[in-house]
C-alpha positions in Angstrom: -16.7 3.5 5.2 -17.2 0.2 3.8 -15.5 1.5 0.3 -12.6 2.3 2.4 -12.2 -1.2 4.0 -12.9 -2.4 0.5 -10.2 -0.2 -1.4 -7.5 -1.2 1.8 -7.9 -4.9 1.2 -7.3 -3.8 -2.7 -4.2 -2.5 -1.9 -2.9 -5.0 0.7 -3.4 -8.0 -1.7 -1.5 -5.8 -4.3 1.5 -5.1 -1.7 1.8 -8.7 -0.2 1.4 -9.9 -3.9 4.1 -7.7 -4.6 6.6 -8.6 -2.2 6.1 -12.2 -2.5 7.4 -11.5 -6.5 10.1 -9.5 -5.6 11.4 -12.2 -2.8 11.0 -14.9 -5.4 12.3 -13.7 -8.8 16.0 -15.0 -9.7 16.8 -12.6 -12.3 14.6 -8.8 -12.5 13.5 -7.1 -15.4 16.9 -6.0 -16.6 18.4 -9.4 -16.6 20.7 -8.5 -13.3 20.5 -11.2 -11.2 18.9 -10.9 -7.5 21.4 -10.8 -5.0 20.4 -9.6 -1.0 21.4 -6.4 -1.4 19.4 -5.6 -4.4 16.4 -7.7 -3.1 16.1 -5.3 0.0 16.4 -2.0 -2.2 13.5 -3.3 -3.8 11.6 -4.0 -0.9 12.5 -0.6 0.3 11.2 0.7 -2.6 8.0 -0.9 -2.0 8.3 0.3 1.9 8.4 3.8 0.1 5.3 3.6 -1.9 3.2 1.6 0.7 3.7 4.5 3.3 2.6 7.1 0.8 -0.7 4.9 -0.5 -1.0 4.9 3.3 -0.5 8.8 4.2 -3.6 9.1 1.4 -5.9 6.6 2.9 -5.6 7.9 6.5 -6.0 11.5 4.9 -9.0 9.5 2.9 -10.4 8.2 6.5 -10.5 11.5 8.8 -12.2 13.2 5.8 -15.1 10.5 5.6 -15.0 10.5 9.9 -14.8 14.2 9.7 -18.4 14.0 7.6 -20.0 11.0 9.0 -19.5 13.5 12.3 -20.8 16.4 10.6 -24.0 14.3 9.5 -24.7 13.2 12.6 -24.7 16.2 14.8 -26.1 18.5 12.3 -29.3 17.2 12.3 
């Protein structure tokens, strides 16, 4: 379990780090420059990718409960 708290704090740095970017770059990779809109179909994007990182560490979680369990009362 403690590899699992460690790999979430990973990828919670990564995402905040990566939102504060994306709210403070003027112009993006491309050269357009940021307006609202576009700022927010970024962040979406982001949105998108944080809750599928997060459907694979819940999936990642019940399978280390589901064998911590299986350890424990298979003794």
């Amino acid at each position: 379990m403690k590899k699992w708290w460690a790999v979430n704090v990973v990828w919670l740095v990564i995402f905040i780090g990566g939102l504060i970017h994306l709210l403070n770059r003027a112009v993006d990779g491309s050269g357009e420059e940021q307006t609202l809109g576009l700022r927010m179909i970024s962040i979406a994007i982001l949105a998108v990718l944080f809750f599928f990182v997060l459907f694979i560490q819940m999936s990642w979680r019940h399978s280390i409960k589901k064998k911590t369990w299986r350890k424990l009362n298979h003794k």
